[in-house]
Backbone atoms as SQL, in Angstrom:
CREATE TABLE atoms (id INTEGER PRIMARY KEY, chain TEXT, resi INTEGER, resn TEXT, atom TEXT, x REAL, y REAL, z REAL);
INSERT INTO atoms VALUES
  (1, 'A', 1, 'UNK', 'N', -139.293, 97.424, 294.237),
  (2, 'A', 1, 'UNK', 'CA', -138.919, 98.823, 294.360),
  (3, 'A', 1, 'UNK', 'C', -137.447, 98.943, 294.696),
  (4, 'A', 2, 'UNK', 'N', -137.004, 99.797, 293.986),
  (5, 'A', 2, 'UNK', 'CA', -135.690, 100.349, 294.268),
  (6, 'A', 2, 'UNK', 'C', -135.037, 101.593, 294.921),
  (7, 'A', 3, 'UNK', 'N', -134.352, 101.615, 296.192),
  (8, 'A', 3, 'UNK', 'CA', -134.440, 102.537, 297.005),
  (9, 'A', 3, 'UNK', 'C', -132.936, 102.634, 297.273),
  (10, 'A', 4, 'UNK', 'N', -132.991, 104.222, 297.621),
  (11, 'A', 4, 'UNK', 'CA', -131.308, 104.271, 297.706),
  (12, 'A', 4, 'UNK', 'C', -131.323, 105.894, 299.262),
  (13, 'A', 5, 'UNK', 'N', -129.803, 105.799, 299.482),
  (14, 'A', 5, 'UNK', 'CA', -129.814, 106.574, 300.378),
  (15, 'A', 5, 'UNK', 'C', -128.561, 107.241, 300.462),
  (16, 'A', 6, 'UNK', 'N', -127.872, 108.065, 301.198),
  (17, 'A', 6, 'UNK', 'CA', -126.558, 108.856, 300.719),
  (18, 'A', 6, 'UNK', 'C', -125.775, 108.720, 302.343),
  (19, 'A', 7, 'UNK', 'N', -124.919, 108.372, 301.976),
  (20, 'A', 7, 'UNK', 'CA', -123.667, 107.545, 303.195),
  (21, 'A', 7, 'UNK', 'C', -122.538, 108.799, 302.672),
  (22, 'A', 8, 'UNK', 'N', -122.708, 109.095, 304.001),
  (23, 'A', 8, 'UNK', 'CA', -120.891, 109.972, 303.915),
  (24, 'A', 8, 'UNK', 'C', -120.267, 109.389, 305.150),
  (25, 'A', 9, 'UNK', 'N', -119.284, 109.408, 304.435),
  (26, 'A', 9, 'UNK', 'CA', -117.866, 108.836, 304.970),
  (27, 'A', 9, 'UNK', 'C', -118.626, 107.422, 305.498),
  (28, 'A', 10, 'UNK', 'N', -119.224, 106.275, 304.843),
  (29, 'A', 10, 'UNK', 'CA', -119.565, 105.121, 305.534),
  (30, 'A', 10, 'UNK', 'C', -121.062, 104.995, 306.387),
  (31, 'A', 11, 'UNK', 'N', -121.470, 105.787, 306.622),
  (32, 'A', 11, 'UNK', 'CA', -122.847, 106.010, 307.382),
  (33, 'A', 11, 'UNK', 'C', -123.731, 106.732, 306.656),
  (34, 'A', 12, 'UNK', 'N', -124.476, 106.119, 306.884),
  (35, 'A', 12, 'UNK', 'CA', -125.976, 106.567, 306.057),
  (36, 'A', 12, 'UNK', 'C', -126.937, 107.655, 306.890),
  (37, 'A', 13, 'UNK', 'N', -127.428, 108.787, 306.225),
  (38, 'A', 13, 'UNK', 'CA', -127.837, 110.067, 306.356),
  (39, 'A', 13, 'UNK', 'C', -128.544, 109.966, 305.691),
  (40, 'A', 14, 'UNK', 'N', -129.880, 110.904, 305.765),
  (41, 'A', 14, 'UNK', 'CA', -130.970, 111.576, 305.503),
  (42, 'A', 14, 'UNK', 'C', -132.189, 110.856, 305.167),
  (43, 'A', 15, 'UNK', 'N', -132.882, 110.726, 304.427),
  (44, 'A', 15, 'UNK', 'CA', -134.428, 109.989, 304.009),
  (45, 'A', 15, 'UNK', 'C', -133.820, 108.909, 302.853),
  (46, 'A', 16, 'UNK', 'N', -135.103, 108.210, 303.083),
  (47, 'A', 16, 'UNK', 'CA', -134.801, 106.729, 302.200),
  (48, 'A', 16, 'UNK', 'C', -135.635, 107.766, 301.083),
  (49, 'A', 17, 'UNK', 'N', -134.630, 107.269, 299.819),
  (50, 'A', 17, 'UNK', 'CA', -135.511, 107.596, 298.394),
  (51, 'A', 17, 'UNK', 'C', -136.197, 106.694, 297.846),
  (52, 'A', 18, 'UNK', 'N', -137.383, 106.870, 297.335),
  (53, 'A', 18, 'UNK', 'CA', -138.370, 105.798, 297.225),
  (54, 'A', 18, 'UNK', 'C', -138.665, 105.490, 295.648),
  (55, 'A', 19, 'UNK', 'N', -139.149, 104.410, 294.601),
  (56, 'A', 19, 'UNK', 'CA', -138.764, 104.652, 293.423),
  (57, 'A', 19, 'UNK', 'C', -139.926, 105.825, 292.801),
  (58, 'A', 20, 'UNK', 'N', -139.496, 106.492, 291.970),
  (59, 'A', 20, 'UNK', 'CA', -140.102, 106.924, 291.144),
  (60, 'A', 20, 'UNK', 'C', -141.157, 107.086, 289.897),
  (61, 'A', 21, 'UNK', 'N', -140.427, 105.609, 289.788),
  (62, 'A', 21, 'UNK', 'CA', -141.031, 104.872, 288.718),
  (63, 'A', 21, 'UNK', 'C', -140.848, 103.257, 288.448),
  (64, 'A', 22, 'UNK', 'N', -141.470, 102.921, 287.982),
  (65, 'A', 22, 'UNK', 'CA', -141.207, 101.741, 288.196),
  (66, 'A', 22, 'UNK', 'C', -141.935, 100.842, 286.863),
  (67, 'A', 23, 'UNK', 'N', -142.064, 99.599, 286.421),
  (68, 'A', 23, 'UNK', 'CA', -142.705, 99.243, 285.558),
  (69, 'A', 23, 'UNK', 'C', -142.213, 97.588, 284.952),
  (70, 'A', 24, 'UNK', 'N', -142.869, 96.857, 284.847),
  (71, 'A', 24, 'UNK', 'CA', -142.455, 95.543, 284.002),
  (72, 'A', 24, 'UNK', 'C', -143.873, 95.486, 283.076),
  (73, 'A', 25, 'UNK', 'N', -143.566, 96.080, 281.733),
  (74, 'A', 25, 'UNK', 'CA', -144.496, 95.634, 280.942),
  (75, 'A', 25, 'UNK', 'C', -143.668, 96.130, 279.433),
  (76, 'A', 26, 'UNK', 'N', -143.916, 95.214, 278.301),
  (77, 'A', 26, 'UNK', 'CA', -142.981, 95.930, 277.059),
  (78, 'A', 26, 'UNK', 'C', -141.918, 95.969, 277.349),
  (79, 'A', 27, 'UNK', 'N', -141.202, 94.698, 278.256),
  (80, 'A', 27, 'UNK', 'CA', -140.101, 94.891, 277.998),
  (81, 'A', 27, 'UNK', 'C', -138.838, 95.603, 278.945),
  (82, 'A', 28, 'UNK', 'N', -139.589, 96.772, 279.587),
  (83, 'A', 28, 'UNK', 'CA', -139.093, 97.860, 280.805),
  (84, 'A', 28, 'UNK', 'C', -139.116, 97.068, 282.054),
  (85, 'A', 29, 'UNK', 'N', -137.645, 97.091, 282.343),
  (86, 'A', 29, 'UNK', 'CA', -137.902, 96.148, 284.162),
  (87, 'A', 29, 'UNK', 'C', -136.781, 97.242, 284.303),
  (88, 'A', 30, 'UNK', 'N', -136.585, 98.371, 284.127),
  (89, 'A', 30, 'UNK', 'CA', -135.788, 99.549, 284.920),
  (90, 'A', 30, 'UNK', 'C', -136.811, 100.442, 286.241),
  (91, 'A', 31, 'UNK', 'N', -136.466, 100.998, 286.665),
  (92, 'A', 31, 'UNK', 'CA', -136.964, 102.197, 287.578),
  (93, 'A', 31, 'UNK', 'C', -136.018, 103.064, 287.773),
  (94, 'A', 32, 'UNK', 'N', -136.613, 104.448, 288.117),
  (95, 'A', 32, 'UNK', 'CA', -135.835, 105.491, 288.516),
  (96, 'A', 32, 'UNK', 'C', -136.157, 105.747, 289.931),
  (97, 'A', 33, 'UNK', 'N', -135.164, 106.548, 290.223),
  (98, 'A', 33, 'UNK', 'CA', -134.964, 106.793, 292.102),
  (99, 'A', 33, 'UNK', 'C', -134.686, 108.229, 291.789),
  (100, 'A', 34, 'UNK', 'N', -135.456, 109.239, 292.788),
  (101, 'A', 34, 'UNK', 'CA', -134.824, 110.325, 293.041),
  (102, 'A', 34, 'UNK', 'C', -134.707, 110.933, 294.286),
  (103, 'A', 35, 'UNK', 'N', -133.829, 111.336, 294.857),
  (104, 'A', 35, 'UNK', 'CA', -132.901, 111.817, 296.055),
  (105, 'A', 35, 'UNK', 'C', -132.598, 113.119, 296.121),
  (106, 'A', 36, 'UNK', 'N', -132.914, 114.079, 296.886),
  (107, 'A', 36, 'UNK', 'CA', -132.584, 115.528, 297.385),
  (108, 'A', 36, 'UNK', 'C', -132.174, 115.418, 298.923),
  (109, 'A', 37, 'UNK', 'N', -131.046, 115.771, 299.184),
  (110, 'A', 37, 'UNK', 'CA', -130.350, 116.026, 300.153),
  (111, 'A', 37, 'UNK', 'C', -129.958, 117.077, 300.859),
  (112, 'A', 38, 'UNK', 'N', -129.550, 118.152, 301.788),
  (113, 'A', 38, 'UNK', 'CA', -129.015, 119.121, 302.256),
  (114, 'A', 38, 'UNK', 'C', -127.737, 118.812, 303.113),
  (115, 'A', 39, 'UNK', 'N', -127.030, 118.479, 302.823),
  (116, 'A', 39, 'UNK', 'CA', -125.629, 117.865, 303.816),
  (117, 'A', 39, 'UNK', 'C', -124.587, 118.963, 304.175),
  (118, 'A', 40, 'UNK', 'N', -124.251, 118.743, 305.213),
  (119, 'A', 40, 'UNK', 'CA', -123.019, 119.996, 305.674),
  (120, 'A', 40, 'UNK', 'C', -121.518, 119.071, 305.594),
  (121, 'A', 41, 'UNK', 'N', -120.869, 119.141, 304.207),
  (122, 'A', 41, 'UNK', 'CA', -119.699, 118.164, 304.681),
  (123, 'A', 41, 'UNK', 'C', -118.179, 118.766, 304.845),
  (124, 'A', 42, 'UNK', 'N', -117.446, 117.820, 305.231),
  (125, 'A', 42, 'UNK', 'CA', -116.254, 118.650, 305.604),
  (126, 'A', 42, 'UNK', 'C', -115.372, 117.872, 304.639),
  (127, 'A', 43, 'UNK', 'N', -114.121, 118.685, 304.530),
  (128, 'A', 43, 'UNK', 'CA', -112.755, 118.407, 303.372),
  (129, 'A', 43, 'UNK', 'C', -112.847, 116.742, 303.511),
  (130, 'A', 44, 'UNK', 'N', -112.545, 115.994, 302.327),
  (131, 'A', 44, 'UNK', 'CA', -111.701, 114.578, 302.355),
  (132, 'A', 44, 'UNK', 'C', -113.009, 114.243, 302.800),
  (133, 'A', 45, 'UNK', 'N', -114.794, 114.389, 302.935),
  (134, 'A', 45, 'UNK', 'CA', -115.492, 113.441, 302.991),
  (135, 'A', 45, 'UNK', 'C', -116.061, 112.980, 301.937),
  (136, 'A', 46, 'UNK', 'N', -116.199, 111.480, 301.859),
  (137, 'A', 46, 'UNK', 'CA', -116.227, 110.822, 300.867),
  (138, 'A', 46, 'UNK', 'C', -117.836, 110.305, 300.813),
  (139, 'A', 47, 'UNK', 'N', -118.860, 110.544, 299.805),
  (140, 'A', 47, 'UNK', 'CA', -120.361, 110.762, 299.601),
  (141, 'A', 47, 'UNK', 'C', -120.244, 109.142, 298.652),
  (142, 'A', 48, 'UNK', 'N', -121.256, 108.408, 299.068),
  (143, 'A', 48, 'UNK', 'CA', -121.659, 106.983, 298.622),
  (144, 'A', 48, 'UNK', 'C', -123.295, 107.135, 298.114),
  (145, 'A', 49, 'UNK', 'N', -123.363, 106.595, 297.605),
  (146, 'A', 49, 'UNK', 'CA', -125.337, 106.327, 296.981),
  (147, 'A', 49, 'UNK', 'C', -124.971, 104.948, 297.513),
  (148, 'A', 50, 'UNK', 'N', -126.094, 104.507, 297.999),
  (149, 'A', 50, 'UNK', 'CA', -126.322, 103.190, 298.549),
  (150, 'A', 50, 'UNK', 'C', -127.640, 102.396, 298.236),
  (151, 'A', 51, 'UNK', 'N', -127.820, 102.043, 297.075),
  (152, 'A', 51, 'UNK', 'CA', -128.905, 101.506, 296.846),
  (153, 'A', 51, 'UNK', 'C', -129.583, 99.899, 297.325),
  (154, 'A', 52, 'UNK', 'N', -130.606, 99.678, 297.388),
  (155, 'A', 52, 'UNK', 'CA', -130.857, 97.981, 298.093),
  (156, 'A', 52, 'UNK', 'C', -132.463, 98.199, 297.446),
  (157, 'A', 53, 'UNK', 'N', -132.453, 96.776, 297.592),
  (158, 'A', 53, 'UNK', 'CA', -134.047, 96.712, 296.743),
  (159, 'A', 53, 'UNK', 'C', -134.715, 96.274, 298.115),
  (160, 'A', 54, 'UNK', 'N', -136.248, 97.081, 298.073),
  (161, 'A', 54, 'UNK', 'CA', -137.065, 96.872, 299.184),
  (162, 'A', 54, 'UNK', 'C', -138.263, 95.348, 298.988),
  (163, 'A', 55, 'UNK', 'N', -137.899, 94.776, 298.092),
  (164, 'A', 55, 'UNK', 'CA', -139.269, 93.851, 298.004),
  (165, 'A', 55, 'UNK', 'C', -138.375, 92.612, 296.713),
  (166, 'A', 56, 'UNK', 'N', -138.709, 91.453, 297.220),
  (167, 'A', 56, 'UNK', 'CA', -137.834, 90.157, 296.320),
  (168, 'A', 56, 'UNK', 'C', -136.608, 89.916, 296.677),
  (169, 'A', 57, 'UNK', 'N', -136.346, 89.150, 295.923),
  (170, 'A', 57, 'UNK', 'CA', -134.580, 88.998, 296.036),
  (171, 'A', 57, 'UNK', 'C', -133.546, 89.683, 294.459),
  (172, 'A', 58, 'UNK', 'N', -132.800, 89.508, 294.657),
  (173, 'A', 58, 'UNK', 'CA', -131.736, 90.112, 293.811),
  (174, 'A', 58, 'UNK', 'C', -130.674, 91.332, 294.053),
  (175, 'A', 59, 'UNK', 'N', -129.912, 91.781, 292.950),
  (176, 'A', 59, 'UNK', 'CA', -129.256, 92.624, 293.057),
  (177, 'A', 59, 'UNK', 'C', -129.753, 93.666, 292.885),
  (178, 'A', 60, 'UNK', 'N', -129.131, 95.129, 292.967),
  (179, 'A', 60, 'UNK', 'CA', -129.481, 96.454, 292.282),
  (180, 'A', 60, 'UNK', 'C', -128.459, 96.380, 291.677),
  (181, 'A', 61, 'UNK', 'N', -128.048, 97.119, 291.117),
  (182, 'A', 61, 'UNK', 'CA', -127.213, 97.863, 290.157),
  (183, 'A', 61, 'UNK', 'C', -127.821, 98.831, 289.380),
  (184, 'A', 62, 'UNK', 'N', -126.676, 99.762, 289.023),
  (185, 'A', 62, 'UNK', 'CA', -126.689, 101.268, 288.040),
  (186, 'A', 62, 'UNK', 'C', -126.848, 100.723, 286.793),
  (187, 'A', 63, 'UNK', 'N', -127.648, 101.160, 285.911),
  (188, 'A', 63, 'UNK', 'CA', -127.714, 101.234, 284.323),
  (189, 'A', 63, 'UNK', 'C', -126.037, 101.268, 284.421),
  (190, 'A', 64, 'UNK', 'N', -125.757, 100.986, 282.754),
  (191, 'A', 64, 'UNK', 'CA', -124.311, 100.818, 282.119),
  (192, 'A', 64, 'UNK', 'C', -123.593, 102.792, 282.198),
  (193, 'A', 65, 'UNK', 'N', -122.550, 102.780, 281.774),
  (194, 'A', 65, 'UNK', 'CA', -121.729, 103.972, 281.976),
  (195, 'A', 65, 'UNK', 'C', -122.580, 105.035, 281.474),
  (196, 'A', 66, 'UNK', 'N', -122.754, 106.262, 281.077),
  (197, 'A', 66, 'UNK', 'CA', -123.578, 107.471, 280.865),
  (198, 'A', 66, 'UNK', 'C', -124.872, 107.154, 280.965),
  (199, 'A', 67, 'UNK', 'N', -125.527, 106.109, 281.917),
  (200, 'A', 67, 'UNK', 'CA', -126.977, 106.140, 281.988),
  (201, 'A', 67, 'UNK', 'C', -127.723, 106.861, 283.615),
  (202, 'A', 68, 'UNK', 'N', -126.719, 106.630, 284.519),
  (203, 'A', 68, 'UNK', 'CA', -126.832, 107.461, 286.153),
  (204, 'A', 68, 'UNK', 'C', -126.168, 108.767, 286.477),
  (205, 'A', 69, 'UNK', 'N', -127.397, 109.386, 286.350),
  (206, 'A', 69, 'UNK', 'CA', -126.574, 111.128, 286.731),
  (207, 'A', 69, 'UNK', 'C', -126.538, 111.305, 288.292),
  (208, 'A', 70, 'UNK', 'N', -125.581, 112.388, 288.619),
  (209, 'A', 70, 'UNK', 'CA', -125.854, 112.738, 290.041),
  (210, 'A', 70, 'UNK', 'C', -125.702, 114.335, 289.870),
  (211, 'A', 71, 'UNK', 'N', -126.077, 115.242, 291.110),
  (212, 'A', 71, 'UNK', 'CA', -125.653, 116.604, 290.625),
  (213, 'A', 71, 'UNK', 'C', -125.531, 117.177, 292.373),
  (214, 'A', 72, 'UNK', 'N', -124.277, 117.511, 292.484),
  (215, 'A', 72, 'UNK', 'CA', -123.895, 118.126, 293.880),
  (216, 'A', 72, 'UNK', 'C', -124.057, 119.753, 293.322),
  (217, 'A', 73, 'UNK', 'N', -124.707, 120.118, 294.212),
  (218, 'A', 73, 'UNK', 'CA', -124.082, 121.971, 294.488),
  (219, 'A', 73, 'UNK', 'C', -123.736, 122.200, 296.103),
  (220, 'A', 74, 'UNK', 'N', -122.929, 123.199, 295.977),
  (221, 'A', 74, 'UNK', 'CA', -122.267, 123.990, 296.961),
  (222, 'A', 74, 'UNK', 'C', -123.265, 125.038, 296.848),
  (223, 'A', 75, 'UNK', 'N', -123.758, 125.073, 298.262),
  (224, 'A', 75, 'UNK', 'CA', -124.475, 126.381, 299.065),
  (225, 'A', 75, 'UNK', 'C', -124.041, 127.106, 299.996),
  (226, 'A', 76, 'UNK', 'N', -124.082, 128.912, 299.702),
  (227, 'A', 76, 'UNK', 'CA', -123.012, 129.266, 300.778),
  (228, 'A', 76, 'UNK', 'C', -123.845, 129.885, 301.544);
């Protein structure tokens, strides 16, 4: 499983995201993660995804360039 979490400015905040999906069969050894947050941040803070795998050894990593979306909104 692949799990990720949201670090501002260096420290990690809110709930662990848990995978979504997951699968090794045909070929598929990807999973998806999804994350909803409510954060109050201030000017010049800098927002990290921090992903780590919960079970085995290895790396994580992001799919290749246009495959990881993210989507911030501003709430007033």
């Amino acid at each position: 499983n692949v799990n990720a979490r949201v670090a501002v400015n260096g420290i990690v905040v809110g709930a662990i995201s848990a995978s979504g999906y997951i699968r090794w069969a045909s070929n598929h050894d990807h999973s998806s993660i999804h994350v909803n947050e409510i954060l109050q941040l201030n000017a010049n803070d800098v927002i990290t995804i921090v992903t780590f795998r919960e079970a085995n050894s290895g790396t994580v990593r992001f799919s290749g360039s246009n495959e990881s979306s993210f989507m911030i909104n501003k709430l007033k």
